[in-house]
C-alpha positions as CSV (number, residue, x, y, z in Angstrom):
1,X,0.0,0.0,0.0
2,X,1.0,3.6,-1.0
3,X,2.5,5.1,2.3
4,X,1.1,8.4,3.9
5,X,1.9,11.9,3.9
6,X,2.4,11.5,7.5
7,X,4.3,8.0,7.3
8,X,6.6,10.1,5.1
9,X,7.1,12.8,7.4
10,X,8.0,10.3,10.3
11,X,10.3,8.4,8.0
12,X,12.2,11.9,7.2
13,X,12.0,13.0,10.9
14,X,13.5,9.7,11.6
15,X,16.4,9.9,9.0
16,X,16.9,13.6,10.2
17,X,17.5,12.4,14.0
18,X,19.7,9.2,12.8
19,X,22.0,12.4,10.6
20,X,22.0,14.6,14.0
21,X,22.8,12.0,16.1
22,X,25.6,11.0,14.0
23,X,26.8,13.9,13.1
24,X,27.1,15.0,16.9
25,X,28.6,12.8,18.2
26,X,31.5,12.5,15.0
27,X,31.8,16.5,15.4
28,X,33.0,16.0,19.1
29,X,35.0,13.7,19.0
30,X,36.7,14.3,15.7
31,X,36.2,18.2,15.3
32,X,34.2,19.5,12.4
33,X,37.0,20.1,10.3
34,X,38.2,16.4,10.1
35,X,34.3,14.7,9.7
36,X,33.6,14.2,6.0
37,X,30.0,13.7,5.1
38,X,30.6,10.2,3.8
39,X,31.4,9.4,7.8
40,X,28.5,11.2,9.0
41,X,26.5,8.9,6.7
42,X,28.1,5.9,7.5
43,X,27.6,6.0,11.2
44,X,23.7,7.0,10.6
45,X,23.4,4.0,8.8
46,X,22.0,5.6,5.5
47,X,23.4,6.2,2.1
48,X,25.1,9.5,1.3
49,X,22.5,10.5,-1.3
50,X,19.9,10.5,1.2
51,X,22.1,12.6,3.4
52,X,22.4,15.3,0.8
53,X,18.7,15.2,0.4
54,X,18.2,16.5,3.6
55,X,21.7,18.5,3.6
56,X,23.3,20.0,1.1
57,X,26.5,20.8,3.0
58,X,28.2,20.0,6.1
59,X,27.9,23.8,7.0
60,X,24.3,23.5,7.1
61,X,23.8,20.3,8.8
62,X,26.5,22.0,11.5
63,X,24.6,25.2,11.4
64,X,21.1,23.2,12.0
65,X,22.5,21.9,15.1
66,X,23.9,24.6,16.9
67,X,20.6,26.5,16.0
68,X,18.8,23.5,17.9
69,X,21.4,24.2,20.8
70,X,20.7,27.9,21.0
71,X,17.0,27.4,21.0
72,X,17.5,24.7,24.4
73,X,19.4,27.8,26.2
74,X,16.6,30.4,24.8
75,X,14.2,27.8,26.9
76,X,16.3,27.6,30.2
77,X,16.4,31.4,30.2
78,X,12.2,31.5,29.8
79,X,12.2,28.7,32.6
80,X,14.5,30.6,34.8
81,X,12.6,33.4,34.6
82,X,9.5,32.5,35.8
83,X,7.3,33.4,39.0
84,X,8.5,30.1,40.9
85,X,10.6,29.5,43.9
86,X,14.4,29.5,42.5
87,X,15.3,26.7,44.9
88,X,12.9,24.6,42.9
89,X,13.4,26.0,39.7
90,X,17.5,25.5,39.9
91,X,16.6,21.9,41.2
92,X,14.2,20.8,38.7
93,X,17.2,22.2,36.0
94,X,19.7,20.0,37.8
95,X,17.3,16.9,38.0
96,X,17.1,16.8,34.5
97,X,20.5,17.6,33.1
98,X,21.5,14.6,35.9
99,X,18.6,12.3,33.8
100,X,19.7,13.6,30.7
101,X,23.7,13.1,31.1
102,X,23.2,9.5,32.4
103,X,20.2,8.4,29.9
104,X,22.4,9.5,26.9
105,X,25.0,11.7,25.2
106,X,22.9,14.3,23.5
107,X,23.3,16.5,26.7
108,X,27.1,16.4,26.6
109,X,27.7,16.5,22.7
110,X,25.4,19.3,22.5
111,X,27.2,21.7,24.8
112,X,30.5,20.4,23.9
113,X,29.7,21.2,20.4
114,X,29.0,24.7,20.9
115,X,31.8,25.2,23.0
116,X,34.2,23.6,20.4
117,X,32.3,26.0,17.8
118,X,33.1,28.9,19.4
119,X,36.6,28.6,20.7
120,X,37.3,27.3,16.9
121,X,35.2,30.2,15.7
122,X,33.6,27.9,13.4
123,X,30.4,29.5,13.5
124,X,32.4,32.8,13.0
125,X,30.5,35.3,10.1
126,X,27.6,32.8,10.4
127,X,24.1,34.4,11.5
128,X,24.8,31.9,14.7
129,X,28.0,33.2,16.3
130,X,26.8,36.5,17.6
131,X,23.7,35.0,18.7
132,X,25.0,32.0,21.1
133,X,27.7,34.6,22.6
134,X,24.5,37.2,23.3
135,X,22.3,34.0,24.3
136,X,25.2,32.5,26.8
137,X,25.4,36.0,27.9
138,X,22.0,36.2,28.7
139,X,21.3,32.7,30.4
140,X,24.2,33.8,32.9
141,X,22.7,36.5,33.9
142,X,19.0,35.2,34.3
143,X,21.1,32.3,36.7
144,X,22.2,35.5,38.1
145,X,19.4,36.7,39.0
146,X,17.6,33.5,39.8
147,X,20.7,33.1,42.6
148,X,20.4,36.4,43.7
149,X,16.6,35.8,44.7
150,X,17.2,32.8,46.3
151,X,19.3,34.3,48.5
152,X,17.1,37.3,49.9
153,X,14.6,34.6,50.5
154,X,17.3,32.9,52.2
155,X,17.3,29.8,50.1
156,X,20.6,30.1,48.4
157,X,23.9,30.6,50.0
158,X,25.6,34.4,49.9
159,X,28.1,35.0,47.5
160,X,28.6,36.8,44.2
161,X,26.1,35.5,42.2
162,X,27.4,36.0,39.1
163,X,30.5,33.8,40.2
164,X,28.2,31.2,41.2
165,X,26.3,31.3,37.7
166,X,29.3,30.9,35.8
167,X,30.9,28.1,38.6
168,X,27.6,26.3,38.0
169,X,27.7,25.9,34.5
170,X,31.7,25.5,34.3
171,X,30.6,22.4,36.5
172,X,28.2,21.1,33.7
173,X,30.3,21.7,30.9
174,X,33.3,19.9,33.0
175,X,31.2,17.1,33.1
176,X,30.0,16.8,29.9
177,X,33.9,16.7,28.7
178,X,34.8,14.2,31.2
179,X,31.7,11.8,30.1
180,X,32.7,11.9,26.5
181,X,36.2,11.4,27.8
182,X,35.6,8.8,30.1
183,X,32.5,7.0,28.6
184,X,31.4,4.1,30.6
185,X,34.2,4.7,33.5
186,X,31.8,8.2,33.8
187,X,29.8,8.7,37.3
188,X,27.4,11.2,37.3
189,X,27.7,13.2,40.7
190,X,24.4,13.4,42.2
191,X,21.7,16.7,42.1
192,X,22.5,17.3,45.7
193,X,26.4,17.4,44.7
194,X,26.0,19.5,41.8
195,X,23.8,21.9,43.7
196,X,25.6,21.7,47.6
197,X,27.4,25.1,47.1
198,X,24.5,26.8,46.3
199,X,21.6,25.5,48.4
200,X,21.2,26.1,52.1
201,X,20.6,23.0,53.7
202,X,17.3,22.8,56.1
203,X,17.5,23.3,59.5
């Protein structure tokens, strides 16, 4: 029987996340210089003609991905900016980066793949570069500002809160290196770990 217009969409969406996946995970570990589409194909498991019908270039498939990247970070800002209680907004953040980093590796490759973008400016004179330096920007300061609430409600310890932002996510990233690095010798530390120099501990 003739397939669908919807059973072709999920086929496509399906061959797009196989391409992602793979391409991911060859960018950080071999850099995006040194992965050739012909690998990217390979390790999705699909033919290189069907790559470059959803890709015409490596550039855009590379561009696609960080543009997925900077839309999670646009979400934690909007999320960290919301009307609830920053001790349970920073520990429903941590609870599922902790899920996410032991479930899989999209977590790490995904910030390990901007950061590699950015120190190797390869995003540089895209429409991207600018924007993940003004989003990064932005989601430190909306930690910030999340820290600095918890602590006049006395949830948070005292400290520059800025410092703490940018200790808090130098923690994630550090992590994320070390599970690519380390792969199944990797142990997650705990939510209450990641989260002890910040939170006050009840009384």
């Amino acid at each position: 029987m003739p397939r669908s217009k919807e059973q072709f969409e999920e086929m496509r969406n399906a061959t797009r996340e196989k391409i992602h996946s793979a391409a991911m995970k060859l960018f950080v570990h071999q850099g995006f210089g040194s992965t050739n589409v012909q690998e990217i194909a390979d390790t999705a498991g699909i033919s290189i003609g069907l790559l470059y019908r959803h890709y015409k270039t490596k550039d855009q498939l590379f561009n696609e991905l960080v543009a997925y990247a900077v839309e999670g970070l646009k979400r934690n800002i909007t999320f960290f900016e919301s009307d609830d209680s920053p001790k349970k907004l920073l520990a429903q953040f941590v609870d599922e980066v902790y899920t996410d980093m032991i479930n899989g590796e999209e977590l790490a490759n995904l910030l390990i793949l901007i950061n590699q973008s950015l120190l190797a400016g390869t995003v540089t004179g895209s429409k991207h570069y600018e924007e993940i330096l003004h989003v990064n920007a932005r989601l430190l300061d909306s930690t910030a500002q999340l820290i600095r609430k918890g602590q006049q409600l006395g949830e948070f310890h005292s400290g520059d809160a800025q410092e703490m932002a940018v200790l808090f996510y130098a923690s994630i990233q550090g992590l994320a290196q070390m599970k690519v690095l380390l792969k199944s010798n990797f142990t997650m530390p705990s939510p209450s770990i990641l989260t002890a120099f910040l939170l006050k501990e009840r009384k």
